[in-house]
N, C-alpha and C positions, 0 to 999 in steps of 0.2 A: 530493571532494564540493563542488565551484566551482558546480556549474551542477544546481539542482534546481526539475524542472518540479511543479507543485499539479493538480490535477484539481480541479476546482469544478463538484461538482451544488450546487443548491439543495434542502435537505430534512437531515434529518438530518444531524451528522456534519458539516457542513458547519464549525462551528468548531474541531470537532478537529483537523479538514486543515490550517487557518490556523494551530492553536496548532504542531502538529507541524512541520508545514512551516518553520515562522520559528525553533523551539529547535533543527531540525538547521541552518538555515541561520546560528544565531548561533555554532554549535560551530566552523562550519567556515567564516565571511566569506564565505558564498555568493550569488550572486545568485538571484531565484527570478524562474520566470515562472508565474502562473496562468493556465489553459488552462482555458475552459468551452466543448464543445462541444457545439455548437448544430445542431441534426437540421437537416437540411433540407427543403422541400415537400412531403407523401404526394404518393404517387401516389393522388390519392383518386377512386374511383368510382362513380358516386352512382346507380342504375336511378330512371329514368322511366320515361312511358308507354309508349313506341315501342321498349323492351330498355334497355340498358346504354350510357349516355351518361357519357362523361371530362370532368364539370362539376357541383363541390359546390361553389363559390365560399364559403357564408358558412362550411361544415367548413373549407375551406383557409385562408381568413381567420384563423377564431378560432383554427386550428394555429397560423400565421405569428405571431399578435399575443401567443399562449402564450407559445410560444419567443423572441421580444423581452422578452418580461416575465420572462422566467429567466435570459436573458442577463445582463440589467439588474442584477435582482437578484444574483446571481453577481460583477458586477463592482464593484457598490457595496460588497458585502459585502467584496471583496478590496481594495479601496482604502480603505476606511473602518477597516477590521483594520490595515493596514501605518502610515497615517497615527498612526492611537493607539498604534502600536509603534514610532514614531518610525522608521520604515523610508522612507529616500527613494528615488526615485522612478529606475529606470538611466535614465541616460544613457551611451550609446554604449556600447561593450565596457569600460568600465573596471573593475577589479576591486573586490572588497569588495561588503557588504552593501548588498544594493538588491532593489527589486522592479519589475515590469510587467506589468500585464495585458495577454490576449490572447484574443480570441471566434473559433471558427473554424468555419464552417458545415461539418460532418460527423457521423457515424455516433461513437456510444463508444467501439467499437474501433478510429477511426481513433487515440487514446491510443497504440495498437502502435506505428502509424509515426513518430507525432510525439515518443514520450519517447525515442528511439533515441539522439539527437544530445545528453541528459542526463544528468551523473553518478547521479540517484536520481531516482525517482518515487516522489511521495506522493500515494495512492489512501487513499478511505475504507473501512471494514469494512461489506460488506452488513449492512443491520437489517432483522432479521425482519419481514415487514408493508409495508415500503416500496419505492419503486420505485427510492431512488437512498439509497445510493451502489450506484453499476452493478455487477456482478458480471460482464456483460461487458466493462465498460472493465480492469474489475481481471483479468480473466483473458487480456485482448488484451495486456496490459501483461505480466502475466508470459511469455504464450509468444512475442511477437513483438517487443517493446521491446530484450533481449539485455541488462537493464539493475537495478538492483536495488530491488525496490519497499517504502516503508516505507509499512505500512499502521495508518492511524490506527485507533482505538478510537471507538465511540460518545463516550463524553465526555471532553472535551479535557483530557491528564494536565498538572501541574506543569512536569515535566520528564521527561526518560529519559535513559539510555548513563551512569548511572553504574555500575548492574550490568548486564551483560547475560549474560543464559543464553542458549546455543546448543542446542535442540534435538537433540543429534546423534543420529543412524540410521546413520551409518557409509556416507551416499549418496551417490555424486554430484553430485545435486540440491544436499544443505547442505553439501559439500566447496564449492562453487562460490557457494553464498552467503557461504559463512565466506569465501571468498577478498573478494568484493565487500564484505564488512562491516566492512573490517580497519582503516580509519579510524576506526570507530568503536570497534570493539575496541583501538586505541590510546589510545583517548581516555578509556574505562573506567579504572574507581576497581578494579575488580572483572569476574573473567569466571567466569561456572559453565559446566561443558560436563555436562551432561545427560543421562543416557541411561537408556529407558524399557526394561525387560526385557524383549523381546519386540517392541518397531516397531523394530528392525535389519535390515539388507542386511548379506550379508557383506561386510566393510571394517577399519578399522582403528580400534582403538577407544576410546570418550572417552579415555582416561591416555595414550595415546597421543598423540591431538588436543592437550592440554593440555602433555602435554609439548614440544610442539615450538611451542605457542603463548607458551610461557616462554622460549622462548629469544628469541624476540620482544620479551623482558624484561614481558609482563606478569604481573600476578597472576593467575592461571588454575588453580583446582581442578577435576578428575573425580568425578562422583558418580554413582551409579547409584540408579535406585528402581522397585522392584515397582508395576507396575498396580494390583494389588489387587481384581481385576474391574472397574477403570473402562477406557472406549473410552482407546484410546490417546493420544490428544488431548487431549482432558479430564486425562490423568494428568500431561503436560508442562505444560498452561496452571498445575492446581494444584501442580506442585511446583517451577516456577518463581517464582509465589508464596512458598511456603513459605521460598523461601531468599530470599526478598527483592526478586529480579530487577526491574525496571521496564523493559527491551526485552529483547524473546523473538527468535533467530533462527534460523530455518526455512527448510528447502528444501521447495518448492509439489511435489506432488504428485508421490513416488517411485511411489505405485502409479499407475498411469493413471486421468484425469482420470473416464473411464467408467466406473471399476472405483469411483472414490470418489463418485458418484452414486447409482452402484446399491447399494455397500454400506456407503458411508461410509470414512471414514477420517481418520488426521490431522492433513491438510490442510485437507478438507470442516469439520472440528471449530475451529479455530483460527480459519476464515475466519468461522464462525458466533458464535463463542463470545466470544473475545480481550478483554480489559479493559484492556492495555497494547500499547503498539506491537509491530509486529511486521516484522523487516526480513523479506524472501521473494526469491527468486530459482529459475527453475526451471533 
């Protein structure tokens, strides 16, 4: 976890990414770079008299001078965070704790290609009502990044990774996050492995998981807990809770991403709901 990229909208959320971002980066001497991407030109088309003429000059303008203005804000907010964290400024490849901004005229999902080259991406949790934090950056990031993303909470927590709960379903999906998480589950005071009676794939199962996370020498209990009629989501965020947890991790979406649109599920639930971090990996 040497090298962890920030996604920086403006609007919500926007300080929890900074708080999150710099508590994994103090765990682990990491350098961080903040990325705000910045849309480029519409193609804006504006009807006149004579049909359909490609000329809105004062819409392209007030686009252009938006988008500088969120830039802006975006990078003062990440300079002015790392300064009052006493976080200096990289120069050159050298290791340890450091930061840089960086603006890059593209689309959200360009997040894909760019967090590829980074130990972790921290994305914020969509909030209901708002347009950022993106739910396509954050969903470019899980399927095309190849990389593990911790996703911040609306309001910026104290800290996280002294407990962390593992969601387990016994999938693929969080087989592969648990692999990506393991610096962090080293670094745990405490690991709960989780499992919800009924969101399982056939696999291999939490006392299993824990057992072989012990030989790893941490401390790693198995538990299990009935739904109780709550969506399956809902039952993992609250009884990660319940035991204490302050970072949840989860594999994005074993059922397909369409299947958890049309009928929910929980992934759809966690990205919606979440009050603590939350590591993801698909």
């Amino acid at each position: 976890m040497k090298t962890i990229l920030a996604h920086l909208e403006t609007g919500p959320g926007l300080e929890s990414v900074l708080r999150c971002t710099l508590l994994a980066a103090r765990r682990f001497d990491s350098y961080i770079e903040g990325l705000h991407l910045r849309p480029g030109q519409p193609d804006v088309i504006a009807a006149g008299a004579d049909g359909f003429v490609a000329a809105a000059p004062d819409l392209v303008a007030g686009f252009e001078r938006e988008a500088r203005e969120r830039a802006e804000r975006a990078r003062e907010a990440f300079e002015r965070f790392m300064a009052a964290e006493g976080v200096p400024t990289a120069e050159g490849l050298g290791a340890g704790l450091s930061a840089r901004m960086r603006i890059e005229q593209a689309s959200q999902v360009a997040l894909g290609s760019v967090g590829r080259v980074f130990d972790l991406i921290v994305v914020g949790r969509p909030v209901r009502d708002s347009v950022t934090p993106s739910m396509a950056a954050l969903e470019a990031a899980l399927f095309e990044a190849g990389r593990l993303l911790l996703v911040a909470p609306p309001e910026a927590p104290t800290d996280f990774g002294e407990h962390v709960v593992i969601a387990w379903n016994q999938s693929t999906e969080t087989a592969r996050t648990v692999a990506f998480s393991m610096p962090f589950l080293e670094r745990a005071k405490r690991v709960t492995v989780l499992t919800v009676t009924g969101a399982t794939v056939p696999g291999p199962s939490g006392a299993e998981l824990a057992a072989n996370l012990r030989r790893h020498g941490l401390d790693c209990t198995a538990i299990e807990r009935d739904p109780a009629g709550r969506p399956h989501g809902q039952a993992m965020l609250e009884e990660a809770a319940a035991v204490g947890g302050d970072l949840l991790v989860k594999g994005a979406y074993t059922q397909s991403r369409l299947r958890q649109m049309i009928f929910g599920g929980a992934t759809s639930h966690i990205l919606a709901s979440a009050e603590l971090p939350v590591l993801m990996a698909h």
